[in-house]
C-alpha positions in Angstrom: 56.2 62.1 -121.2 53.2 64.0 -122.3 51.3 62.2 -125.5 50.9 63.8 -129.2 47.8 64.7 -129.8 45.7 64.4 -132.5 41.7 65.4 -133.8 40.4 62.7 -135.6 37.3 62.9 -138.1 35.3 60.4 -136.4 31.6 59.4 -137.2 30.9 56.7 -134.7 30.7 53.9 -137.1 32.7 50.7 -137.2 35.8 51.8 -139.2 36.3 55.0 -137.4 35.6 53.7 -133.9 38.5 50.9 -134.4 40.6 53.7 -135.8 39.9 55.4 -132.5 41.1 52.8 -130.2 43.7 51.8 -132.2 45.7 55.3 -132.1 45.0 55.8 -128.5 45.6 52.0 -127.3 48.3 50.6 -130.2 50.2 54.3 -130.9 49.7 56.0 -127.7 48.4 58.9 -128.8 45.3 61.5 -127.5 42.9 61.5 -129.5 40.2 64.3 -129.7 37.6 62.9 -131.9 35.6 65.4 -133.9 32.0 64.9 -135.2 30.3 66.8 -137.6 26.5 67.3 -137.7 25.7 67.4 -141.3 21.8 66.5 -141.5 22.5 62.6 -141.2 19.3 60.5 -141.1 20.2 58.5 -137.9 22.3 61.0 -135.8 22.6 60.7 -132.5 25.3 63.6 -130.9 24.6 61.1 -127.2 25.4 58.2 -128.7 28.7 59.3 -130.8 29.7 60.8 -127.6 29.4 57.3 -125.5 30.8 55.2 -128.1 34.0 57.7 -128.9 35.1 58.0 -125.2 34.5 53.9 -124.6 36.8 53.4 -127.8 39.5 56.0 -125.6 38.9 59.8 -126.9 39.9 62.0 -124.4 38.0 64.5 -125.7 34.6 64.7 -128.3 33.7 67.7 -129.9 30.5 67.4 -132.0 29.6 70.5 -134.0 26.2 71.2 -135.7 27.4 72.1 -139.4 23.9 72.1 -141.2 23.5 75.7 -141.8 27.0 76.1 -143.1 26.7 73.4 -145.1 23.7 74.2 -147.0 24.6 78.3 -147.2 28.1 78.6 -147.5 29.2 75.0 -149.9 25.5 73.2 -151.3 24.2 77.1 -152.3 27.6 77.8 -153.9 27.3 74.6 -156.0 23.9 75.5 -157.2 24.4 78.7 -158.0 27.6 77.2 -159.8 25.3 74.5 -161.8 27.8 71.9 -160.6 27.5 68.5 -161.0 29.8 65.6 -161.8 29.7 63.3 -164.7 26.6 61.3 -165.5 24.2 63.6 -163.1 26.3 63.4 -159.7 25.4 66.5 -157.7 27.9 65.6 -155.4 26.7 65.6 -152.0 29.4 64.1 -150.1 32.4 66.0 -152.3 30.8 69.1 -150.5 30.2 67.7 -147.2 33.8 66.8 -146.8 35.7 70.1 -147.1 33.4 71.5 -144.6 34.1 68.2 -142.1 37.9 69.1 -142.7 37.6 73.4 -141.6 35.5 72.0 -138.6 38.3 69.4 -137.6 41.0 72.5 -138.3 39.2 74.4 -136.5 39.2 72.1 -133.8 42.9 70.8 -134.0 43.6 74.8 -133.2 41.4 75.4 -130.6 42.9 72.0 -128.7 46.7 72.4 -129.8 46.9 69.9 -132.1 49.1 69.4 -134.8 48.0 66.2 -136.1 44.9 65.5 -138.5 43.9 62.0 -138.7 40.9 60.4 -141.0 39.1 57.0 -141.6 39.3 57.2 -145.7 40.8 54.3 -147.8 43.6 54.4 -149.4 41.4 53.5 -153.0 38.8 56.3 -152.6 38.1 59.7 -153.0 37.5 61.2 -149.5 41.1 60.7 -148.8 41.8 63.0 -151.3 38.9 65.7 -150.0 40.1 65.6 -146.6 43.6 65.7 -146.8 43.8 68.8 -149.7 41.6 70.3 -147.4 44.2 69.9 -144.6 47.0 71.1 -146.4 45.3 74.1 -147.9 43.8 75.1 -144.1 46.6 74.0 -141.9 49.8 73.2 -144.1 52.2 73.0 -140.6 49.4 70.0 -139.5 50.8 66.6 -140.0 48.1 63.9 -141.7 47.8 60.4 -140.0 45.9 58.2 -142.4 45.7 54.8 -141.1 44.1 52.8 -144.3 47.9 53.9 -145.6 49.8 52.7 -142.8 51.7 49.6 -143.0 51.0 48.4 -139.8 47.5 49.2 -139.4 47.2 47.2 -143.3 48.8 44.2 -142.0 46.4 44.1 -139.1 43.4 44.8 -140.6 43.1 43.2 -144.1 39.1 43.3 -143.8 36.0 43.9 -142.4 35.9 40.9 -141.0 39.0 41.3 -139.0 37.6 44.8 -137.4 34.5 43.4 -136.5 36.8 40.8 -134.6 38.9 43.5 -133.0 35.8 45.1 -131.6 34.7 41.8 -130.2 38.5 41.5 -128.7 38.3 44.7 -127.5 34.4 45.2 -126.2 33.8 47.8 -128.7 30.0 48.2 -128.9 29.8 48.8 -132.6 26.3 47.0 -134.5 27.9 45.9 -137.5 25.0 46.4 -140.5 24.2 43.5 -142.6 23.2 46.0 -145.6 24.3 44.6 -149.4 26.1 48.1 -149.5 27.2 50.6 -147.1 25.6 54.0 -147.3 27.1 57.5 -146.9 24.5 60.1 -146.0 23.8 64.2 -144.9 21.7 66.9 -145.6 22.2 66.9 -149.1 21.4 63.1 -149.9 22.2 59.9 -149.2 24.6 57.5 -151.3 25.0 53.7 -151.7 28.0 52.0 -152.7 29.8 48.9 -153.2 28.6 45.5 -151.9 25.8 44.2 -154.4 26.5 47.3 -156.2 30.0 46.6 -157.0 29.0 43.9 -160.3 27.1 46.5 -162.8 24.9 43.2 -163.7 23.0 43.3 -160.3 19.7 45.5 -160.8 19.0 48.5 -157.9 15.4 47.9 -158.6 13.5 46.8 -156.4 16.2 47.3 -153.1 17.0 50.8 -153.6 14.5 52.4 -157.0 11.5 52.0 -155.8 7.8 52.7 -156.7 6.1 55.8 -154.8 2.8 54.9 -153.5 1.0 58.3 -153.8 -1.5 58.9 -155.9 -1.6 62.4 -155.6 0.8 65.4 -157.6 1.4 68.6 -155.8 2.9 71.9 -157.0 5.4 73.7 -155.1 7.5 76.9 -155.7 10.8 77.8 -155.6 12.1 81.4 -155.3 16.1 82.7 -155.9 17.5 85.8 -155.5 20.7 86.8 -157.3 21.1 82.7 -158.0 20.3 81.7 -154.2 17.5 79.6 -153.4 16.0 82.0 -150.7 12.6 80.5 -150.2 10.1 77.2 -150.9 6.6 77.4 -151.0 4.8 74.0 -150.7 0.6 74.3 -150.6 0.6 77.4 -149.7 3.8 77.4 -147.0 6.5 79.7 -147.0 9.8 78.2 -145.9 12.7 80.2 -145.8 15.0 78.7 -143.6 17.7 76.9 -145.6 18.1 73.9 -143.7 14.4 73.5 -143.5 14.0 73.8 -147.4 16.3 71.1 -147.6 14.8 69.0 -144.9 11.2 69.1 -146.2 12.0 68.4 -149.9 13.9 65.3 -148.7 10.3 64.8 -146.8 8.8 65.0 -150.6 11.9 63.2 -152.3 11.4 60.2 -150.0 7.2 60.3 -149.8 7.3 60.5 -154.1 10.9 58.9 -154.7 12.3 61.2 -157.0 15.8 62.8 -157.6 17.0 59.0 -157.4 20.4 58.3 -159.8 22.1 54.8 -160.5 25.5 55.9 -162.0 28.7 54.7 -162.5 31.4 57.0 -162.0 35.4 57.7 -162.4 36.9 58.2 -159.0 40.5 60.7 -158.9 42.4 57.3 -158.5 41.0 56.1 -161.9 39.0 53.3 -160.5 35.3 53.2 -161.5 32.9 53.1 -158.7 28.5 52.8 -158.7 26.6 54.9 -156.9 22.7 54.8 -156.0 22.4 58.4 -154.8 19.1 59.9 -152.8 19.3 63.4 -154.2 15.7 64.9 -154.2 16.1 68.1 -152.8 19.7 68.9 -155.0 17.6 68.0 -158.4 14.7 70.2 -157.5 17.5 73.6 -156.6 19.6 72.4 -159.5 17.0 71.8 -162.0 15.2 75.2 -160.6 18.5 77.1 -161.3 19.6 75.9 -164.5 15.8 76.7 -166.0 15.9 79.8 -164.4 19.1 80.9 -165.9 18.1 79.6 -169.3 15.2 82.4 -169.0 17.1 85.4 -168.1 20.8 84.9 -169.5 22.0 85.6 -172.9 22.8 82.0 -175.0 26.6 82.5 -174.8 26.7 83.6 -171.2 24.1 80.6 -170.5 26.1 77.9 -172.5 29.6 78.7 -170.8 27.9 78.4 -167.2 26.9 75.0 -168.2 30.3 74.4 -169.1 31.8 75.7 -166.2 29.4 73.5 -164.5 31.2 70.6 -165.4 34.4 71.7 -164.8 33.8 73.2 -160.9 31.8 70.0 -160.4 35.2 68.0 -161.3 37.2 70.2 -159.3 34.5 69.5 -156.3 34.8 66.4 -156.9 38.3 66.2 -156.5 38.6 68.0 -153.5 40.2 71.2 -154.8 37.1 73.2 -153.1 39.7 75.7 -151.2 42.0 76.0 -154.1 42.3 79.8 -155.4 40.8 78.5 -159.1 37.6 76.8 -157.5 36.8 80.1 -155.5 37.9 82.3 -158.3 35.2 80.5 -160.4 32.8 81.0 -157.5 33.0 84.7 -157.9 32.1 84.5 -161.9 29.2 82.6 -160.9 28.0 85.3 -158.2 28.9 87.8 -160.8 26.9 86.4 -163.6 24.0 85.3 -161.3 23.6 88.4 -160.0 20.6 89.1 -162.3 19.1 85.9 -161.4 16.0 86.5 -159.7 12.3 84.8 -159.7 10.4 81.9 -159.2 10.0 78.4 -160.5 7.0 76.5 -160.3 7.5 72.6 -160.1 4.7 69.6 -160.3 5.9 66.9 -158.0 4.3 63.4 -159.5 5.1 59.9 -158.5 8.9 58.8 -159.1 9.2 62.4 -161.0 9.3 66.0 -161.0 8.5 68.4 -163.8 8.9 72.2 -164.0 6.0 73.7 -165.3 6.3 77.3 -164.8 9.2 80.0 -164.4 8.4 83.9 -163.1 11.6 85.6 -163.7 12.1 89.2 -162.2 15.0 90.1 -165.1 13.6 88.6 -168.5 14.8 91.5 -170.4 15.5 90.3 -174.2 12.7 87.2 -173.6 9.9 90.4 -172.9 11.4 93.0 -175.6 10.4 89.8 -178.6 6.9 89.1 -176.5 5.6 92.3 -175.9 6.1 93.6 -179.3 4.8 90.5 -181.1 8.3 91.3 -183.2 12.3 91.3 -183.7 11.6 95.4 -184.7 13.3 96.3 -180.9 15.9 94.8 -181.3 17.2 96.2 -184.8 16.9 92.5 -186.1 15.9 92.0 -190.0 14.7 88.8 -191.1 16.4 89.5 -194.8 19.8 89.6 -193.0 19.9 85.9 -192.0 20.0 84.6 -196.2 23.7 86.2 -196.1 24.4 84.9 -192.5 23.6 81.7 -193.3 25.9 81.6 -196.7 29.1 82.7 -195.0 28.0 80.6 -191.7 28.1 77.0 -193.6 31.3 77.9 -195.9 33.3 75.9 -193.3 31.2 73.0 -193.7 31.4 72.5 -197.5 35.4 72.7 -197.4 35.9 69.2 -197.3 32.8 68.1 -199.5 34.7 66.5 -202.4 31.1 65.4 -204.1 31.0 69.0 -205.6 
């Protein structure tokens, strides 16, 4: 009797690795283990490959996401001025949609109608993946071991997969880290462990102090709200991965763009995260000054509110849902005006920006060129009668008078 099959979202760690061998050994199915190459610090495409078909794949496909990643979800986020919360820019809420099309993608091209992934049942990647499988393939079904009774009652701990791997000779180095970390392209994150009690300090393990001495300017250029180019002494970059890749260089040489936050998961649990997010501060910060320049208060005020909003809905995993792209659109709409440059000084544990060169400063030029409001039909006299009718809602409930 031939096997199901099904494409797992494997990264070659511990938890995914037992996962692995579990479904192929204790379930008897065939797994095809997918791999995503999202820009993470220590990947190794050999090594995943070695370790997925020891733990019983019979198949591995490992696809380089990095471009896509950074053009078609981190751009759109930008140019969307998402972020989450208390300053999350949400680097792996992006990352995980794009994992799930790759492993759709993949689940298709091998005849597979089963999606499996290693997310607990407490977090929010559970949530990111499996939206993303229902919105992309809706006939798949979803095989989510951290909710399955009898993979629960086998594995209650770390502990008792690190002893299944020994059982089992799965070569898996199990890290002795205070946290576990989460990382890509976009940044890196740290959670639980020593993190989990608010009390514990992230200074000195994870904030550190830069050790250059030295500031350095470096330019950023958009076009219609896209980061299309970085300048740094005097070299041009325009490849999108590669802007990402060297400010992470810069973020990790001057250790900036580094957040300690505590944050509400979708479950309703509060979680803390140390997050590594140079290079999304610089293109976030970039955007949002640049857009304060050339769009009109009301316009600018409602994409900072929308900000919030799509960075919830990213957060949540509703990045396929026909709301979160609809929103997408305004943004490209909007931004279509949105062209210049941004000059920022790079200093030790800090960036500033200190210059902006927008190509569409239309209103900001009228008031500077004529050294006046005359262009724009505005009369100082008007604002005494404004300003009466404009506080008559605040003096309705002063009794005193």
């Amino acid at each position: 009797m031939k096997k199901e099959s099904v494409v797992l979202a494997y990264s070659g760690g511990l938890d995914t690795s037992i996962i692995l061998h579990w479904l192929v050994y204790q379930k008897n199915l065939d797994v095809v283990a997918f791999t995503a190459d999202i820009g993470q610090c220590m990947f190794d495409s050999t090594l995943v490959k070695k370790r997925a078909y020891l733990c019983g794949a019979s198949k591995v496909v490992v696809k380089d996401l990095k471009e896509e990643l950074v053009k078609d979800f981190a751009f759109k986020a930008i140019n969307a001025d998402a972020v989450y919360e208390d300053g999350y820019l949400l680097g792996t809420s992006i990352a995980r949609p794009l994992i799930a099309k790759g492993q759709v993608q993949a689940a298709k091209e091998h005849g597979c109608n089963i999606l499996a992934h290693g997310a607990t049942g407490k977090g929010n990647d559970q949530i990111r993946f499996e939206f993303a499988y229902k919105s992309l393939y809706p006939k798949a079904n979803i095989l989510s071991p951290w909710k399955d009774a009898e993979f629960l009652k086998q594995f209650k701990s770390r502990e008792d997969m690190i002893k299944y791997a020994d059982m089992n000779k799965i070569d898996i180095s199990s890290s002795s880290r205070e946290y576990s970390i989460d990382d890509n392209i976009l940044h890196i994150s740290h959670e639980g462990g020593m993190l989990e009690d608010v009390n514990n300090s992230s200074y000195p393990i994870l904030i550190k102090e830069s050790e250059q001495n030295e500031c350095l300017e470096i330019i950023v250029e958009f076009e219609k709200g896209i980061p299309t180019s970085l300048n740094i002494q005097g070299k041009k970059i325009s490849d999108p991965v590669r802007m990402f890749q060297e400010l992470n260089k810069l973020a990790e040489l001057y250790k900036f763009g580094i957040v300690d936050i505590v944050e509400n998961r979708y479950v309703g649990i509060k979680s803390r995260g140390v997050y590594y997010q140079g290079a999304m501060e610089i293109f976030y910060r970039s955007h949002v000054t640049l857009e304060a320049t050339i769009l009109d208060k009301k316009t600018f005020h409602k994409k900072l509110e929308l900000g919030r909003e799509i960075g919830k809905l990213i957060y949540e995993g509703r990045w396929y849902s026909n709301y979160l792209q609809n929103l997408f659109l305004f943004c490209e709409k909007v931004n279509d005006i949105l062209d210049g440059q941004v000059k920022i000084l790079i200093r030790p544990n800090a960036f500033n920006v200190i210059a902006r060169r927008p190509k569409n400063i239309i209103l900001y030029n009228k008031i500077r060129s004529t050294g006046s409001f005359s262009m724009l039909n505005f009369n100082p006299e008007d604002a005494k009668g404004f300003i009466n009718i404009a506080h008559i809602e605040d003096t309705w409930n002063n009794s005193s008078e």
